[in-house]
C-alpha positions as CSV (number, residue, x, y, z in Angstrom):
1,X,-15.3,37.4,10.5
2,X,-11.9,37.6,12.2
3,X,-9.3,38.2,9.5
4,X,-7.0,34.8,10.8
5,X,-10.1,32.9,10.2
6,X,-10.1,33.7,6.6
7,X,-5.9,32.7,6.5
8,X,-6.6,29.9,7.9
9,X,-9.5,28.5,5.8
10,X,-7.4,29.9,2.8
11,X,-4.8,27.3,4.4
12,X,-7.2,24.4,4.3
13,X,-7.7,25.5,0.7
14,X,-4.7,25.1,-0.3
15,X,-3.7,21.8,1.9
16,X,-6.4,19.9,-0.4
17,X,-5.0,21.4,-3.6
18,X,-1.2,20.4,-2.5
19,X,-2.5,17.0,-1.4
20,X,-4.8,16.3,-5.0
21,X,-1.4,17.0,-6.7
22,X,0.7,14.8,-5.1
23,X,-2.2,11.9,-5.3
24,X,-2.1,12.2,-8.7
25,X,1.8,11.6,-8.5
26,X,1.2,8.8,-6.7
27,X,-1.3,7.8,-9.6
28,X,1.4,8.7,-12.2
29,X,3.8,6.4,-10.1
30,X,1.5,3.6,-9.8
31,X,1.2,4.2,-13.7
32,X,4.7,3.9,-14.2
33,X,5.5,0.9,-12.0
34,X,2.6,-1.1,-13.5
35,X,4.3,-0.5,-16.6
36,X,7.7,-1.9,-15.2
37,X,6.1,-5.0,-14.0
38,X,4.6,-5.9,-17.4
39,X,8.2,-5.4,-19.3
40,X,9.3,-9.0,-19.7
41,X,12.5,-8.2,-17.6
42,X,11.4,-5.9,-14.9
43,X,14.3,-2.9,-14.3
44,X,14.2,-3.7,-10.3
45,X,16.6,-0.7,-9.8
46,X,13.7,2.0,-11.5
47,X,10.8,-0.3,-10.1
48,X,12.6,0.4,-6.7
49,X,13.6,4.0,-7.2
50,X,9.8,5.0,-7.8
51,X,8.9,3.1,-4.7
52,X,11.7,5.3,-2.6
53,X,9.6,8.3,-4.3
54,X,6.2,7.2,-3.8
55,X,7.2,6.9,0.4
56,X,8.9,10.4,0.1
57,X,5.3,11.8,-1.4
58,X,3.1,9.4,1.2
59,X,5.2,11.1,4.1
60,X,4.4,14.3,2.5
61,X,0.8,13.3,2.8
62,X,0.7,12.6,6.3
63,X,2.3,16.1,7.1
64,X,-0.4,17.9,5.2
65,X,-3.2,15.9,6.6
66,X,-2.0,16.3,10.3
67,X,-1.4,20.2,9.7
68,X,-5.3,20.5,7.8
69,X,-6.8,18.4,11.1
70,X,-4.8,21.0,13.5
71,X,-6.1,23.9,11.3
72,X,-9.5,22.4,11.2
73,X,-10.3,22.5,14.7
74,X,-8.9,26.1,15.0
75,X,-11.4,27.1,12.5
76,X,-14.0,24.4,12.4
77,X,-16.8,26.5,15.1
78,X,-15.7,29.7,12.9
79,X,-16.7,27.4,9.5
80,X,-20.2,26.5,11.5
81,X,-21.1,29.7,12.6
82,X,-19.5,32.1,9.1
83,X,-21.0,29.1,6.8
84,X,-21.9,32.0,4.1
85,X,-18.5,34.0,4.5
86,X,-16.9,30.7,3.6
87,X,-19.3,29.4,1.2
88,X,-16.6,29.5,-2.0
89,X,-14.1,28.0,0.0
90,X,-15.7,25.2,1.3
91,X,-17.7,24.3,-2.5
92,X,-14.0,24.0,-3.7
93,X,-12.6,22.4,-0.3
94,X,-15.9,20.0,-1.4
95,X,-14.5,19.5,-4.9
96,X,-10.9,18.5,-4.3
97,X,-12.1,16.2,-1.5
98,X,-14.1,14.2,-4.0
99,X,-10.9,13.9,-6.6
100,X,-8.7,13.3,-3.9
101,X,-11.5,10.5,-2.5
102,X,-11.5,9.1,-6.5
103,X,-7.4,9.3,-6.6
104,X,-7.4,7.1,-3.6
105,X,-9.4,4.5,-4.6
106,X,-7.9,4.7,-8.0
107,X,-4.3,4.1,-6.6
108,X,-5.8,1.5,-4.1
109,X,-6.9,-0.2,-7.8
110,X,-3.9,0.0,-9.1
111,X,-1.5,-0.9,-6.2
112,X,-3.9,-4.2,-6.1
113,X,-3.1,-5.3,-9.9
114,X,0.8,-4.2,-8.7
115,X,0.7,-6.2,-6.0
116,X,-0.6,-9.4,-7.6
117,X,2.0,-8.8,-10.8
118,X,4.6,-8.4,-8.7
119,X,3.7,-11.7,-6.7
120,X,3.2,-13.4,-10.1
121,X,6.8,-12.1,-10.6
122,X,8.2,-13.1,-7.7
123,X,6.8,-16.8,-8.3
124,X,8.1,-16.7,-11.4
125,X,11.8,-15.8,-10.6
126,X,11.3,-18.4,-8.1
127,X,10.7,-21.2,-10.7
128,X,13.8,-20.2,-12.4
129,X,16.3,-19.8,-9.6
130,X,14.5,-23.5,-8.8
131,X,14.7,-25.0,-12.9
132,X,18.5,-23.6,-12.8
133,X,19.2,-25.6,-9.4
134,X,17.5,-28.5,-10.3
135,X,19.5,-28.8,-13.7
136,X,22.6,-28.0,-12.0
137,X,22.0,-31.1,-9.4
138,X,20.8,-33.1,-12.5
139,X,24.4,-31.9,-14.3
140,X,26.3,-32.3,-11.4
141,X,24.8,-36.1,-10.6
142,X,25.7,-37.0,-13.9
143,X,29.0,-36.0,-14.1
144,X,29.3,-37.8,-10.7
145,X,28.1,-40.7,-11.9
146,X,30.2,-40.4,-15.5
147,X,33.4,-40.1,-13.2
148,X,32.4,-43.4,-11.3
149,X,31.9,-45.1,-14.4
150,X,34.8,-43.7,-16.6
151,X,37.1,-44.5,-12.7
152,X,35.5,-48.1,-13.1
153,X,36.2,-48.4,-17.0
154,X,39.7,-47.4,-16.2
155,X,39.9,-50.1,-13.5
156,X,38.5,-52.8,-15.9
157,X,40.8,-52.4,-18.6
158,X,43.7,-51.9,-16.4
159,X,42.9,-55.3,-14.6
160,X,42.7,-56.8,-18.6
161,X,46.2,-55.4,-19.2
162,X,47.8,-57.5,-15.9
């Protein structure tokens, strides 16, 4: 086994333990905006913070996996052929794949019952920017229509006077 070999297999090691951790901040985030969305007044600022630092970690992400494909096919006929040599390593490369595979389709859960709070949200706010316009029309009709008749009042007892 050619010593690099073993660096480099230590370095896909390693890229699936860096990338389970920051899964499972992007759990913890999911966590923490789902959280947000069910306060009755959601804190858009923090909602929209976490988002900034879930696209910081995602970006993260895709370096890693790009860097563990290039390693990969370095070491992928060495893997083949040294099966044995690597055995511990790839049992715990095995491992972390299967909790990274469960984080992602435990964030893909999550960002699904986001998603549709947030729409349910946005629907909402919707309704009340709507309500508020609608009442404002409805105040600002009447007052119109107050004017006309309080300008038409006037009129009538000024014509009574002469």
């Amino acid at each position: 086994m050619k010593p690099e070999n073993k660096t480099y297999v230590q370095l896909l090691v390693d890229s699936t333990k860096r990338k389970e951790l920051l899964l499972q901040r992007i759990l913890d985030y999911t966590g923490e905006q789902s959280r947000l969305l069910e306060q009755a007044v959601l804190d858009y600022e923090a909602f929209e913070e976490i988002m900034g630092q879930k696209a910081e970690i995602i970006n993260e992400i895709s370096e890693i996996d790009q860097g563990f494909d290039t390693i990969f096919k370095r070491v992928e006929n060495a893997i083949e052929e040294e099966r044995e040599s690597f055995k511990e390593e790839i049992i715990i490369m095995q491992k972390r794949i299967t909790s990274i595979t469960e984080l992602g389709v435990s964030i893909q859960a999550l960002e699904k019952k986001n998603s549709m709070a947030f729409q349910l949200y946005l629907s909402n706010e919707k309704n009340k920017i709507r309500e508020k316009k609608t009442s404002s029309e409805m105040a600002s009709n009447y007052y119109k229509s107050m004017n006309r008749v309080g300008s038409a009042a006037e009129s009538h007892f000024i014509n009574q006077k002469n």
